[in-house]
N, C-alpha and C positions, 0 to 999 in steps of 0.2 A: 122502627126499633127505638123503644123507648129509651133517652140517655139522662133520664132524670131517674132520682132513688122513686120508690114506692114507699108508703106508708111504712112498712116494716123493717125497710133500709133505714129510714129516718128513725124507727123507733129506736133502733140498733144502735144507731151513730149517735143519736144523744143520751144512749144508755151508757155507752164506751166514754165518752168524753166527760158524764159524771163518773164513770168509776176512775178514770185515771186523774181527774182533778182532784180527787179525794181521798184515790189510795196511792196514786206516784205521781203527783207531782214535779215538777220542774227540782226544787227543792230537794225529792228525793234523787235523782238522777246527781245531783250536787251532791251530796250524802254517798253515794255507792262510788264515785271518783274519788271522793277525799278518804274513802276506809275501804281500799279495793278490796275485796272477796277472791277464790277463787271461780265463784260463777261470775261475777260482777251483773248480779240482777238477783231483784231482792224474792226468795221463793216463796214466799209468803203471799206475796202480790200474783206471782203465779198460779197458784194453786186457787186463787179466790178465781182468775181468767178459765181454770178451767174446769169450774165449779157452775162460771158462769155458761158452759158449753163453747167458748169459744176456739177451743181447738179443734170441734169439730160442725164449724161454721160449713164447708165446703164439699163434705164427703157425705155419701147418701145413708141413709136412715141405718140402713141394715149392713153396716160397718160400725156404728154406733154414734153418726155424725148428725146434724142438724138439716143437710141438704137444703140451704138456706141459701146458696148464692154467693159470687163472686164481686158483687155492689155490697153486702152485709161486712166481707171480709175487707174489702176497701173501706168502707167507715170506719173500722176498728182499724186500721194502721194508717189513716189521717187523723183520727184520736192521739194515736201515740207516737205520731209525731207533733200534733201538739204539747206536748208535755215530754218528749222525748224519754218515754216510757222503755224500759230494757228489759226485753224477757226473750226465752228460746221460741216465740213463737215466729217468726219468720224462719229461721233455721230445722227446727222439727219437726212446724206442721206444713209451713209452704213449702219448704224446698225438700225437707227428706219424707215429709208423712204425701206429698203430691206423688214422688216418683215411685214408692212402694203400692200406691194405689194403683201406677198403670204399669207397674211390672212383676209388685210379687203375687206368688204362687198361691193355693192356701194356707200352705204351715207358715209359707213367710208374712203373709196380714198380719199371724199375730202380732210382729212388731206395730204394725198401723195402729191394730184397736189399741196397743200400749202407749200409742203417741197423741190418740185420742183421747183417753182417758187421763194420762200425765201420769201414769206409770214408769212409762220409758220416755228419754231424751237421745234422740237422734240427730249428728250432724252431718251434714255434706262436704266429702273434702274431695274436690274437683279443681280448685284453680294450683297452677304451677311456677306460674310467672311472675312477676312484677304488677305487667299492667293483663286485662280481663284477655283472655286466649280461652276459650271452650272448647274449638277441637284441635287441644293442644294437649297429650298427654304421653310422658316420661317414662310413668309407671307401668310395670309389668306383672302378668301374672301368667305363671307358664304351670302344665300340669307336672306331679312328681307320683306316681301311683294313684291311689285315693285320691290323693292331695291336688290344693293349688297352693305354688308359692307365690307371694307378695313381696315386690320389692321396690321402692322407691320414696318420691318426695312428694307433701302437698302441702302447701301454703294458703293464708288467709282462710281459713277454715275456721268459720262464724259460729260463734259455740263451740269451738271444737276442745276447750279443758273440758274433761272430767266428762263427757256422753256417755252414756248406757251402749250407745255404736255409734260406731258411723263409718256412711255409704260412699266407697272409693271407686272411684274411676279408675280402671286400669284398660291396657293392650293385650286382651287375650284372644289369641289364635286371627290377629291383625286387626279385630275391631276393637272398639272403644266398648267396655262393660261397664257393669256397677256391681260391688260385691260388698254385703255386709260383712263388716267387721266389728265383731263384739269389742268395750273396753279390754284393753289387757295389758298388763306392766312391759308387752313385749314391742309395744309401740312408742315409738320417743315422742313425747308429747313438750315441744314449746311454747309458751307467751308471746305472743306479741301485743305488743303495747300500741294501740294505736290511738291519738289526737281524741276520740270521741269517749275513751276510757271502758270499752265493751270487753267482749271474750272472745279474743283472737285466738288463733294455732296454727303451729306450722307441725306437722307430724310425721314421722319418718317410719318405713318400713323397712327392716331388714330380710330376706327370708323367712317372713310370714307366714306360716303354715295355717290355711284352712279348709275346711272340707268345702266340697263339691256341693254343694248345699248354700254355699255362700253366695252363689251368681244367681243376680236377678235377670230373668228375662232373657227374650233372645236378640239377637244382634241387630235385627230390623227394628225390634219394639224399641230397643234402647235408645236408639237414634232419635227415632222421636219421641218420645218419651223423657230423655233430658234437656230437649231443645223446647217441648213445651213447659219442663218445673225450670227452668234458666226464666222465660216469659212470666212466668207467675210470677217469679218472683221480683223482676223488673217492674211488674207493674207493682207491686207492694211498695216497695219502695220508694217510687212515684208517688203513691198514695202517702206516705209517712213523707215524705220532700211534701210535698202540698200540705199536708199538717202543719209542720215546722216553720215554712214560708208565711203561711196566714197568720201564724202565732208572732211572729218577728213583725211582719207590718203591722199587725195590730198594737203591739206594746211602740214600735217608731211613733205611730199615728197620734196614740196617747202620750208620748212626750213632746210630740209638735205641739199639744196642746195649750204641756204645761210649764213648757222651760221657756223662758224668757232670758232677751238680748236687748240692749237698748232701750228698755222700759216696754218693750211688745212681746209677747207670745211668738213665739218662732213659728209657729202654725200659718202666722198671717201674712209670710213671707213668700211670695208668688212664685219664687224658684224652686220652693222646696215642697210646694204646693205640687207642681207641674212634675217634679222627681215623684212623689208620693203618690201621683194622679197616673204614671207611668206605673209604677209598680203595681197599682192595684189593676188597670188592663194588661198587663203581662200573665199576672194571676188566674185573671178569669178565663183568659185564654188557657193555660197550664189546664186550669180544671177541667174546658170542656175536651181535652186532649185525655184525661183519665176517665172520666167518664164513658167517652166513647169505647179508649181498651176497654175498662169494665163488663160496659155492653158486649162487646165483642166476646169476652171469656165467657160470659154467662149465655150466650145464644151460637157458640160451638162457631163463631164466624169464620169464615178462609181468611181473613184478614189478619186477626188474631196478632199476628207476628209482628207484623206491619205498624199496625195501632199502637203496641209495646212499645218499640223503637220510638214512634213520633212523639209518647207521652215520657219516656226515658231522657231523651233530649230535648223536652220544652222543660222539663220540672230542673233540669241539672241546670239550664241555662236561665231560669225563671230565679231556683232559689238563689243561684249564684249572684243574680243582680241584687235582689231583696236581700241579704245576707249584706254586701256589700252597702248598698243605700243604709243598712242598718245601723252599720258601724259609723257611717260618713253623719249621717243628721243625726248622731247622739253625740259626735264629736270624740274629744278626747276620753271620758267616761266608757265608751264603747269599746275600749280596748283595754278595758280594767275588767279584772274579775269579780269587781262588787255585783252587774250589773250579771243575767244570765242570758245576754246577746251571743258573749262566747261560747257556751255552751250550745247553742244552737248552732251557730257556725261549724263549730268541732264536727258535729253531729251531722250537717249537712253537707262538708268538707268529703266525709268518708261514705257515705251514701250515694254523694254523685259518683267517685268512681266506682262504688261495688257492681258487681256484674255489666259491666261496661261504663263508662263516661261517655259525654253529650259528642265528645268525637269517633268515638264506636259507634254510636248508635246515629250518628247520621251518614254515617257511612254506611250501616245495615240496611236501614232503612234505605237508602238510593239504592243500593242491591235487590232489596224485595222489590220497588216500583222498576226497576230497570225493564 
């Protein structure tokens, strides 16, 4: 099993990483912090993503997708976490355009092919807690005639101002469901403001009224079926940490170059030599830790789960050291905002704990080899 890109992975990856050097920038992610939006991600840059087919990198031909792989869609969000690129596509098309693919019906695809095309914006609003809990849920949904009512809380919901829907987890008739929920003024929609300056939500339901038409799938599909768009989208992430990680050592590496102490280059300084020399073998291991998931999602492996976990916990404990060396060998300056080390940081801060942190996931993972 091949753990290298192909020709076409590569062509991808440095077609992603000239468009985001070009059209978002680091610069611009500084731009959409300093003049929040209520998307906070610029839609113009959007619309160019999925122009370029990238929303439908992963889903096959005849849904209106590319069927181009699971390594293609990891180059594009190690891209953008180099540049710490902000758009709905981890929220729409990994996490809610994945789970409509293995649980909606035909009438409900249409939402897919709308997620594919950039018609529609779809968020997932599943966590409840503070810290990452998946089969943890509050929320209810009981029948009332026709009807199903909706009642409860969801937090941290990535994208979740202003969607076209989005797909809720609730407790009906004892298992864990998903039910789309169109926008609508009857849903309380909060900001949260988080360190990295994206499009948080906390969202409330009160006796929600919708039809039976709302539920995807059935109870067994569900199960797995969230437990694999949860994995997808942990490795994305992974993928965008290994971005931002690279980008950070590389801009350290280039100031070891050129700052001088003493009348010398701090480059030439054996200690910082030996930190810098660490950070880049932590890296290469990181990588071949996503790579391998990669493989694995793109060849339907048993592993699957497994490999997520190990690459979720090398990349949060990978970037956290590089993040940190980052700020340490640029000195005082690194904790100024002239410099965009913070930004990274910020950005890799809220990353490592989205859908679990490195102590979820070594936890997970010793459960799966148990």
């Amino acid at each position: 099993m091949s753990m290298l890109y192909s020709d076409d992975d590569r062509m991808l990856a440095d077609s992603a990483e000239e468009f985001f050097s070009a059209q978002s920038p680091v610069a611009a992610q500084r731009a959409l912090r300093d003049h929040s939006s209520e998307l906070n991600y610029d839609p113009n840059v959007w619309q160019q993503m999925l122009e370029l087919g990238w929303a439908g990198v992963t889903f096959p031909e005849q849904l209106g997708g590319l069927d181009f792989g699971f390594k293609g869609l990891g180059a594009i969000f190690e891209a953008k976490g180099k540049y710490l690129a902000a758009s709905p596509m981890f929220s729409s098309v990994v996490l809610s355009g994945s789970l409509l693919q293995q649980l909606a019906n035909s009438e409900q695809q249409a939402w897919l092919s709308d997620i594919i095309s950039g018609e529609k914006r779809v968020a997932l609003a599943f966590e409840e807690q503070a810290r990452h809990a998946p089969d943890s849920c509050l929320t209810t949904a009981t029948e009332h005639g026709n009807d199903i009512i909706l009642t409860g809380k969801k937090t941290m919901v990535i994208d979740g101002v202003s969607p076209d829907a989005w797909l809720v987890t609730a407790c009906y008739e004892g298992e864990n469901r998903v039910f789309i929920v169109p926008f609508s003024e009857q849903v309380t929609v909060q900001r949260i403001n988080l360190v990295d300056s994206r499009n948080y939500a906390e969202i409330s339901f009160a006796q929600l009224k919708l039809p039976k038409t709302a539920l995807l799938g059935s109870a067994a599909e569900t199960r797995k079926a969230l437990a694999h768009t949860l994995d997808l989208g942990r490795l994305c992430l992974s993928c965008e940490l290994l971005g931002a990680a690279k980008a950070l050592l590389n801009m350290t590496v280039e100031y070891l170059k050129v700052r001088e102490q003493f009348g010398v280059k701090i480059g030439t300084f054996q200690a910082l030599q030996h930190r810098a020399a660490r950070c880049f073998v932590e890296l290469e291991l990181a990588q071949s830790t996503v790579m391998a998931a990669l493989s694995a999602a793109d060849n339907a492996d048993s592993e699957f789960a497994s490999s997520v976990s190990l690459a979720k916990w090398k990349l949060a404990n990978t970037a956290d050291l590089i993040s940190n060396e980052a700020v340490q060998m640029h000195g005082g300056i690194g904790v100024t905002d002239e410099l965009d080390i913070g930004l990274f940081v910020k950005r890799i801060r809220v990353a490592q704990m989205c859908l679990g942190d490195a102590d979820f996931h070594h936890a997970r993972f010793a459960a799966l080899m148990a």
